[in-house]
mmCIF file of the N, C-alpha and C atoms, coordinates in Angstrom:
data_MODEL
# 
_entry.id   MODEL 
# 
loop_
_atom_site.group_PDB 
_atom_site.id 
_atom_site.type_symbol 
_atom_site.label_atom_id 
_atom_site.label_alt_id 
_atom_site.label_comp_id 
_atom_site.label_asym_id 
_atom_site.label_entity_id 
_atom_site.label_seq_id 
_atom_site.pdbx_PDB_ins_code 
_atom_site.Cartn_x 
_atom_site.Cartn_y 
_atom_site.Cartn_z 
_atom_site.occupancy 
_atom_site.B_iso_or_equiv 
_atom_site.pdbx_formal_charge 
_atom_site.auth_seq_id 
_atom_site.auth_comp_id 
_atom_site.auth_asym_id 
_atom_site.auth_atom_id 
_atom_site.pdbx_PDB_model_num 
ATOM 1   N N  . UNK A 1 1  ? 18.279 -20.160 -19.742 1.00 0.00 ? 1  UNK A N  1 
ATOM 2   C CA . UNK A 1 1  ? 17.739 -18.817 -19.665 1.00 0.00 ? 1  UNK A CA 1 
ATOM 3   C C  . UNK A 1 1  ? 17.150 -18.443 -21.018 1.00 0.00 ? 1  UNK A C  1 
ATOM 4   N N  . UNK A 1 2  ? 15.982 -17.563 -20.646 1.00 0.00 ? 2  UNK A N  1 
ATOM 5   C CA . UNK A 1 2  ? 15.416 -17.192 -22.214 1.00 0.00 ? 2  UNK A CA 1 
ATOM 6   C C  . UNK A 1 2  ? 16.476 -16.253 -22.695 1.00 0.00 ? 2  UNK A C  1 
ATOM 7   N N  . UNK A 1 3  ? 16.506 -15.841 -24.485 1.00 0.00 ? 3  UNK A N  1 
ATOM 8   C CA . UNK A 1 3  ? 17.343 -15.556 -25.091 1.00 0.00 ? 3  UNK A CA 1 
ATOM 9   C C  . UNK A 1 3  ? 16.584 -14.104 -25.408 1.00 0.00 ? 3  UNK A C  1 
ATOM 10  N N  . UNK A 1 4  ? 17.237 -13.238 -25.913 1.00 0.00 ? 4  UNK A N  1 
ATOM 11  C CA . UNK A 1 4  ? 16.622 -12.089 -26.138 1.00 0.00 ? 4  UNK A CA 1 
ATOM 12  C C  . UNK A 1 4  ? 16.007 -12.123 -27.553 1.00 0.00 ? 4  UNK A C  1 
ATOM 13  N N  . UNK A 1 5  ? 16.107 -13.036 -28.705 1.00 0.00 ? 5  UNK A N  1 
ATOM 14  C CA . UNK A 1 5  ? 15.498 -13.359 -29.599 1.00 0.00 ? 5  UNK A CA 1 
ATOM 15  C C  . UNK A 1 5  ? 14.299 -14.204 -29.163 1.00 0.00 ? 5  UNK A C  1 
ATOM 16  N N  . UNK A 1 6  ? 14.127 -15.242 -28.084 1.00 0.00 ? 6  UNK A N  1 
ATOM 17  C CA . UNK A 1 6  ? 13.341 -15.845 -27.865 1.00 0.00 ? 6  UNK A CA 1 
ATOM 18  C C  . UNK A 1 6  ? 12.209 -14.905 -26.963 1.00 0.00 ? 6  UNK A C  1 
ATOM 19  N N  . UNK A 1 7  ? 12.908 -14.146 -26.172 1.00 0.00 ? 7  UNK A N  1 
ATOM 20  C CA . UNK A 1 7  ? 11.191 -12.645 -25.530 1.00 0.00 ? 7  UNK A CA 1 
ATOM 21  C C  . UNK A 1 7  ? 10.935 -12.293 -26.655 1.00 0.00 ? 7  UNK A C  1 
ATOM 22  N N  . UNK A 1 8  ? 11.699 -11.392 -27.966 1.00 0.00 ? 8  UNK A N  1 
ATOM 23  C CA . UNK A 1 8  ? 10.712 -10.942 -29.098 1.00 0.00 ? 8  UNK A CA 1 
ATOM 24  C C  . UNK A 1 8  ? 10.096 -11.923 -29.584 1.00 0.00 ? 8  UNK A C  1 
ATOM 25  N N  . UNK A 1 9  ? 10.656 -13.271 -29.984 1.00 0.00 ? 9  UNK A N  1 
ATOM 26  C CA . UNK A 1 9  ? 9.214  -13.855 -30.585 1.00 0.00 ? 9  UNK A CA 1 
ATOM 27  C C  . UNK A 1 9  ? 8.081  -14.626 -29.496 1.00 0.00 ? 9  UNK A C  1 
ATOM 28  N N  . UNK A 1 10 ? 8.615  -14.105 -28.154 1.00 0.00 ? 10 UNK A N  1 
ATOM 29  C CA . UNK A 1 10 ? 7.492  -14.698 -27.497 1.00 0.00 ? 10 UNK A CA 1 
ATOM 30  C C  . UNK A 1 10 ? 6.410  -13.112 -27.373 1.00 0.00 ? 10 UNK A C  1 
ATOM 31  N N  . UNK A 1 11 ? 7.000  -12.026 -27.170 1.00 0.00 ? 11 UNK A N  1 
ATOM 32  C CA . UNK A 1 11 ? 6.026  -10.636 -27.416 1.00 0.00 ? 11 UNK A CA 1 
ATOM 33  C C  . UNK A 1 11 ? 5.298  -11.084 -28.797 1.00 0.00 ? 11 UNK A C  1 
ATOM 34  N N  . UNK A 1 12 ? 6.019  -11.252 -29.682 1.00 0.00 ? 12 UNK A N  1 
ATOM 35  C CA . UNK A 1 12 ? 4.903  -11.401 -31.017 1.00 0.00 ? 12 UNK A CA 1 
ATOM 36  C C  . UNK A 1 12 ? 4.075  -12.362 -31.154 1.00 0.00 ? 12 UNK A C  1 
ATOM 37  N N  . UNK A 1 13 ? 4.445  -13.250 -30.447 1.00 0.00 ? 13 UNK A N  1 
ATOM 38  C CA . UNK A 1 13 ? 3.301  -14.687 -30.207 1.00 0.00 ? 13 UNK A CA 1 
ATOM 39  C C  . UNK A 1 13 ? 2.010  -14.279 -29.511 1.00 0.00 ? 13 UNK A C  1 
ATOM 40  N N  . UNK A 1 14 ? 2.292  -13.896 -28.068 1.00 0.00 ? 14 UNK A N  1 
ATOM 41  C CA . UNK A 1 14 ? 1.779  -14.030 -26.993 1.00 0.00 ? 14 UNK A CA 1 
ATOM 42  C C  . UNK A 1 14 ? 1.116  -12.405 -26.151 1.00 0.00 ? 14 UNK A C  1 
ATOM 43  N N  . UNK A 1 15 ? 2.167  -11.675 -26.924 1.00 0.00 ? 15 UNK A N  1 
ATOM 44  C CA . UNK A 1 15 ? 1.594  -9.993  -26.525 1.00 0.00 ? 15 UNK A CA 1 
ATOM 45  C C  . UNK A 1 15 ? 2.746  -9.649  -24.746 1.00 0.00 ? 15 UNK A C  1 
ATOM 46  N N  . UNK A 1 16 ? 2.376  -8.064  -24.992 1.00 0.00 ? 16 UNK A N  1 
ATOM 47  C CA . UNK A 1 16 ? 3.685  -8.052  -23.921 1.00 0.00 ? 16 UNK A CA 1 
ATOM 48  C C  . UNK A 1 16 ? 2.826  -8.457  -22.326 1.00 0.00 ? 16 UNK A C  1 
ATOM 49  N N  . UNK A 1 17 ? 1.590  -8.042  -22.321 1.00 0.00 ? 17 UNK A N  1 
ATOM 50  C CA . UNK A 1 17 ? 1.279  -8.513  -20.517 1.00 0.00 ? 17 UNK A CA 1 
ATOM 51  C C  . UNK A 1 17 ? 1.709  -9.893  -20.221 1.00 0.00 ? 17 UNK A C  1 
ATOM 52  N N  . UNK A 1 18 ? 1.382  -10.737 -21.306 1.00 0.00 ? 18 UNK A N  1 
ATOM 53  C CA . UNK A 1 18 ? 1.264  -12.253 -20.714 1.00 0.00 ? 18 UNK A CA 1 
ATOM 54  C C  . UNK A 1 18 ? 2.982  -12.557 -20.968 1.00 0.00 ? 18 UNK A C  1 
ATOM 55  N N  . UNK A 1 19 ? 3.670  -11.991 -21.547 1.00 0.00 ? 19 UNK A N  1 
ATOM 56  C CA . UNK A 1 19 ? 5.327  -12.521 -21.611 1.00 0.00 ? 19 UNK A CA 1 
ATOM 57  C C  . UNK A 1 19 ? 5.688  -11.562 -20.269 1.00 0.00 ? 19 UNK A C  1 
ATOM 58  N N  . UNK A 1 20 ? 5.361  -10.652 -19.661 1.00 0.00 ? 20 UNK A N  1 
ATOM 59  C CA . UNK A 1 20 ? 5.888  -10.306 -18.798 1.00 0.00 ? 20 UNK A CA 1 
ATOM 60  C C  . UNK A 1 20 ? 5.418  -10.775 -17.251 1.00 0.00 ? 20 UNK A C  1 
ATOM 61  N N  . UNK A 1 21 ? 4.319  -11.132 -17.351 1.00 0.00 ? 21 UNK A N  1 
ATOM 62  C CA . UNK A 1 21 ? 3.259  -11.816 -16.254 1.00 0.00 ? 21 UNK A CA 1 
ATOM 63  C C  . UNK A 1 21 ? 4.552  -13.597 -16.235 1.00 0.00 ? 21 UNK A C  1 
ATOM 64  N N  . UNK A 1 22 ? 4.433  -14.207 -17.052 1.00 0.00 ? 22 UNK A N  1 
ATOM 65  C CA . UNK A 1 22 ? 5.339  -15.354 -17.064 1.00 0.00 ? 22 UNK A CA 1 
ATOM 66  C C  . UNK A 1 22 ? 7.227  -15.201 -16.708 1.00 0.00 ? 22 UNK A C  1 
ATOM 67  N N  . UNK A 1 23 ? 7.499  -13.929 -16.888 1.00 0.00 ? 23 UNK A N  1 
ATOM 68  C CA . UNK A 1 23 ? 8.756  -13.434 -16.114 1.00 0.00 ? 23 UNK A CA 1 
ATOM 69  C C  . UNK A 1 23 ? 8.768  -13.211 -15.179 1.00 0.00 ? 23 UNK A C  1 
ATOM 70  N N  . UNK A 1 24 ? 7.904  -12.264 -14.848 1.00 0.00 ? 24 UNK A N  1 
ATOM 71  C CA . UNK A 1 24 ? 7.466  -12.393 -13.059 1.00 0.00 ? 24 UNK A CA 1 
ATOM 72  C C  . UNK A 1 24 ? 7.149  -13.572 -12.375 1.00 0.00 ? 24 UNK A C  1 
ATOM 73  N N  . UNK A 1 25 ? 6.470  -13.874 -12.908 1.00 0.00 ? 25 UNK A N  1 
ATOM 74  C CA . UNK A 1 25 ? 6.024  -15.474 -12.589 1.00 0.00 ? 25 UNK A CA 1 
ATOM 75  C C  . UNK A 1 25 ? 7.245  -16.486 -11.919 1.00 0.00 ? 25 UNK A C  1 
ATOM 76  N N  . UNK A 1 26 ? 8.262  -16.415 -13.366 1.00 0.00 ? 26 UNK A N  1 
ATOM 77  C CA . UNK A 1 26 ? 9.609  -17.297 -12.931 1.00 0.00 ? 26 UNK A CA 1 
ATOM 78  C C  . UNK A 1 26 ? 10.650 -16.488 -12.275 1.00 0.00 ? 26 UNK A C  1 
ATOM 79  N N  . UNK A 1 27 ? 10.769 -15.268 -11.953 1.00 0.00 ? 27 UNK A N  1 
ATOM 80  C CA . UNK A 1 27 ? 11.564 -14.524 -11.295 1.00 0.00 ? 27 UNK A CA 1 
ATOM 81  C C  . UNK A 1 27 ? 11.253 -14.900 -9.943  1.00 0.00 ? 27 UNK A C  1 
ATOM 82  N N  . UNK A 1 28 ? 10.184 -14.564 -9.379  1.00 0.00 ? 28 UNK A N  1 
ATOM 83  C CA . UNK A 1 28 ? 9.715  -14.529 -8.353  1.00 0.00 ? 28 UNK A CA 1 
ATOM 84  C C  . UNK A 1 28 ? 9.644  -16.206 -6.888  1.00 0.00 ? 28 UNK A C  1 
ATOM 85  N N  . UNK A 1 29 ? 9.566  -17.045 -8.021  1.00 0.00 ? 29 UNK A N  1 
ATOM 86  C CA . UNK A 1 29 ? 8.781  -18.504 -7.397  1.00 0.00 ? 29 UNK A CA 1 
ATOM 87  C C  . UNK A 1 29 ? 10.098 -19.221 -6.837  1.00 0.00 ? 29 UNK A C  1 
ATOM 88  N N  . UNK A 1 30 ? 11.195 -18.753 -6.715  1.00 0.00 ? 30 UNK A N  1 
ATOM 89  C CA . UNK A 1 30 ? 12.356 -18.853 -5.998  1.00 0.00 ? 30 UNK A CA 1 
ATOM 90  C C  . UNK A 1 30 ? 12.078 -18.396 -4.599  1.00 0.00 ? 30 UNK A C  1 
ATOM 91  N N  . UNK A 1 31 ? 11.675 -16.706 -4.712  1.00 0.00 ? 31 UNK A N  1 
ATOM 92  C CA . UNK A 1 31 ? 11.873 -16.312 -3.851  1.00 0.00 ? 31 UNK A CA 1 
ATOM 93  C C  . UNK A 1 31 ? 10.491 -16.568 -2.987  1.00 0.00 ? 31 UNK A C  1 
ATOM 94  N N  . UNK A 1 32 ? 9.661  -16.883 -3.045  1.00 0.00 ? 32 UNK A N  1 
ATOM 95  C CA . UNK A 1 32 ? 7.930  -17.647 -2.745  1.00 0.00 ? 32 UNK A CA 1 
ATOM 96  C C  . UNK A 1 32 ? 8.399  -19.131 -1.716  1.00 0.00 ? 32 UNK A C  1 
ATOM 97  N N  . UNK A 1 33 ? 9.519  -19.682 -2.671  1.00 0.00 ? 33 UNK A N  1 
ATOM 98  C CA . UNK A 1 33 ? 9.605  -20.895 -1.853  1.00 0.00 ? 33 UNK A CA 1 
ATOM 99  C C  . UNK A 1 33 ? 10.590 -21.001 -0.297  1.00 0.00 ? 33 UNK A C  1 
ATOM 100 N N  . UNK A 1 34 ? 11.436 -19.698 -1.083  1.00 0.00 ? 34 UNK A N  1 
ATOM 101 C CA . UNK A 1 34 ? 11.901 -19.439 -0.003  1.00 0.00 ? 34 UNK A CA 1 
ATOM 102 C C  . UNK A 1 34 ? 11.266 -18.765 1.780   1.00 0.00 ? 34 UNK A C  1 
ATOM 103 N N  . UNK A 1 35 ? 10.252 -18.041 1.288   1.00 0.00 ? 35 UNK A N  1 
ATOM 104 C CA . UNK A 1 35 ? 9.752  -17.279 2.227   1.00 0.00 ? 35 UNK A CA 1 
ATOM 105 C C  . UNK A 1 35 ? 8.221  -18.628 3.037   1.00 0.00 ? 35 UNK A C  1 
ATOM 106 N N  . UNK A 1 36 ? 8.445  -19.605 2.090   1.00 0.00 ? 36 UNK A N  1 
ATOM 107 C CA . UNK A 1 36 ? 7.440  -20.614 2.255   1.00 0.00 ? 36 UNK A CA 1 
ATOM 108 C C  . UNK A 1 36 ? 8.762  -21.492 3.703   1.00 0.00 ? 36 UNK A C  1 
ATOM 109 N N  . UNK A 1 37 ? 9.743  -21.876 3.358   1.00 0.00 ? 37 UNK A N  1 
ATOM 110 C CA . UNK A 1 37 ? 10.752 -22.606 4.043   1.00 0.00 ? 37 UNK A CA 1 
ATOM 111 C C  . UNK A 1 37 ? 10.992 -21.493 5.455   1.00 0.00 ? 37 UNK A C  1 
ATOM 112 N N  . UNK A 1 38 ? 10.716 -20.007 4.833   1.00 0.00 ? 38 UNK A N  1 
ATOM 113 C CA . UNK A 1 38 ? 11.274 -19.767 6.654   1.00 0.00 ? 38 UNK A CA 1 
ATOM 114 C C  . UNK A 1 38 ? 10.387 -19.673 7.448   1.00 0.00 ? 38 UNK A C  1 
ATOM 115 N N  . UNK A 1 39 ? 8.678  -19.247 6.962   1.00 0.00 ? 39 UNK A N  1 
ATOM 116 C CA . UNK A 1 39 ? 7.535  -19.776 7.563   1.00 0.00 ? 39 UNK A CA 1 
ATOM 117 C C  . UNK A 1 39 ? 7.529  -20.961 7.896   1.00 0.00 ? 39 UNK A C  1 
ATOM 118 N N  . UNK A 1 40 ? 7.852  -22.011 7.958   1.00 0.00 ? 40 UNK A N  1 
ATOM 119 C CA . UNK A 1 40 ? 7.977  -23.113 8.380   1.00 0.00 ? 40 UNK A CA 1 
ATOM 120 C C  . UNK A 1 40 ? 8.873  -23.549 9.434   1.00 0.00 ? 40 UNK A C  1 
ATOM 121 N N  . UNK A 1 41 ? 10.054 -22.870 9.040   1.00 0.00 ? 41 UNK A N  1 
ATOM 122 C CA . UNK A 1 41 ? 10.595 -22.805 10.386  1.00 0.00 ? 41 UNK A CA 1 
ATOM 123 C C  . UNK A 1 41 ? 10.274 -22.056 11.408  1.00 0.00 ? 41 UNK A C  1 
ATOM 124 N N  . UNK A 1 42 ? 10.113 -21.037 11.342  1.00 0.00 ? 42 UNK A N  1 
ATOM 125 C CA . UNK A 1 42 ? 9.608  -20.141 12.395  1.00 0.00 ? 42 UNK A CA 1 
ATOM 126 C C  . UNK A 1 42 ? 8.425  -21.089 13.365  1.00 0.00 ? 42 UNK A C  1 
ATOM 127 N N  . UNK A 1 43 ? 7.539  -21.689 12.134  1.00 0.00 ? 43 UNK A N  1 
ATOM 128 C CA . UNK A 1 43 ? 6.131  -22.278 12.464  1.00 0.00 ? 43 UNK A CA 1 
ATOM 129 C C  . UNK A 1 43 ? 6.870  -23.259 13.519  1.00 0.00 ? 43 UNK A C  1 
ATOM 130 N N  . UNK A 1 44 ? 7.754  -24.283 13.104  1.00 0.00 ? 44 UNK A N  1 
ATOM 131 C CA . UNK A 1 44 ? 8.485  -25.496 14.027  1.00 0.00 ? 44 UNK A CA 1 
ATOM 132 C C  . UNK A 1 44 ? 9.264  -24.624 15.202  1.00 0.00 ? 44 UNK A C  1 
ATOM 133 N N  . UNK A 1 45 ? 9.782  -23.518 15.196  1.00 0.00 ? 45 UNK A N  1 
ATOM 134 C CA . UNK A 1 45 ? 10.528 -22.877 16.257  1.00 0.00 ? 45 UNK A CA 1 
ATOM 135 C C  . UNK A 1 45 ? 9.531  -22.373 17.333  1.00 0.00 ? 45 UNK A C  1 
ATOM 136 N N  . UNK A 1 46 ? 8.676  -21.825 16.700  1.00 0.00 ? 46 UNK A N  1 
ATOM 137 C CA . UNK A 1 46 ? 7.744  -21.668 18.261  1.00 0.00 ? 46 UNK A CA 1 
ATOM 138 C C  . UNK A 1 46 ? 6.947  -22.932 18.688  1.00 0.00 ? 46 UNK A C  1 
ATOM 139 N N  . UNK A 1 47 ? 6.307  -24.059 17.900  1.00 0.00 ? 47 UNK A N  1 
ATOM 140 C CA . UNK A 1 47 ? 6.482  -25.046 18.326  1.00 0.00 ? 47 UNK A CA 1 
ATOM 141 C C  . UNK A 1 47 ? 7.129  -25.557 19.285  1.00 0.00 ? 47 UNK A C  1 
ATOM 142 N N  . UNK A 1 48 ? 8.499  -25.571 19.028  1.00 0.00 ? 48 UNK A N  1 
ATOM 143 C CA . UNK A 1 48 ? 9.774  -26.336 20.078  1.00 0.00 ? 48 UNK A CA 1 
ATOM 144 C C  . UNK A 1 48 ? 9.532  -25.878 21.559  1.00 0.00 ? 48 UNK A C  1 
ATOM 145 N N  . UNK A 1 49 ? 9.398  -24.441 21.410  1.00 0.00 ? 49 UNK A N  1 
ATOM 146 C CA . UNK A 1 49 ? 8.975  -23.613 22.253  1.00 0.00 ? 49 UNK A CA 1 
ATOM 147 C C  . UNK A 1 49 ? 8.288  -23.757 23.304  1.00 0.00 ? 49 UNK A C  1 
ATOM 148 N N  . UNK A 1 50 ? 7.245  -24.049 22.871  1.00 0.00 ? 50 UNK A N  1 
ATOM 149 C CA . UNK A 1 50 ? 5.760  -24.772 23.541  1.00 0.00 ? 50 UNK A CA 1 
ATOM 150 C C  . UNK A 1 50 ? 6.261  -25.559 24.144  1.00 0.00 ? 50 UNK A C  1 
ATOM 151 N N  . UNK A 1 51 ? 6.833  -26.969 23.541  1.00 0.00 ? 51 UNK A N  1 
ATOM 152 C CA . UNK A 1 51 ? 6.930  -28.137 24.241  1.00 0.00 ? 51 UNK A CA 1 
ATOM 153 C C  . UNK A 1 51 ? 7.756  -27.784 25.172  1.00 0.00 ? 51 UNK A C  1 
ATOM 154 N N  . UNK A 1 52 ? 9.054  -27.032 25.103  1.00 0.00 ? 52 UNK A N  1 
ATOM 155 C CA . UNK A 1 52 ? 10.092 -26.888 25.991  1.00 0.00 ? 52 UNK A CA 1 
ATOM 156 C C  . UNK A 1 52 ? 9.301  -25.796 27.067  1.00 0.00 ? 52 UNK A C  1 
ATOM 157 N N  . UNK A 1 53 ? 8.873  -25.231 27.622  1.00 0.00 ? 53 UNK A N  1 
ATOM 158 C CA . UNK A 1 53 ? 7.824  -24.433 28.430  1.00 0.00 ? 53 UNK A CA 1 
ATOM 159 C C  . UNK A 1 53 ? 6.916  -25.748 29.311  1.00 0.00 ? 53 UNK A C  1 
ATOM 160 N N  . UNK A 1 54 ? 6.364  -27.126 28.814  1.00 0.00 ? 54 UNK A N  1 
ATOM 161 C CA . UNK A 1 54 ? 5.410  -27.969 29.212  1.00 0.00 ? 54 UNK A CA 1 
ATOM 162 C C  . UNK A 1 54 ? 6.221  -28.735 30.435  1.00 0.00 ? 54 UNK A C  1 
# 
């Protein structure tokens, strides 16, 4: 995990949009993959669907 010494010298490096754009960034891409995995199922569940109806 970043350190709270390591966000200030990444604000002074980098400026605050782009250190906070890259927190969002990694906050978020958990929850992206997740919502990617239940679209997929859903996608294979009505699938099954289909075939079981034929």
């Amino acid at each position: 995990m970043i350190g709270e010494g390591n966000i200030i010298q990444l604000i002074g490096n980098f400026g605050f949009p782009i250190v906070v754009t890259i927190y969002l960034l990694h906050r978020f891409e958990n929850k992206i993959e997740s919502l990617e995995n239940t679209i997929q199922n859903i996608a294979n569940a009505v699938n099954n669907s289909k075939e079981k109806r034929k």
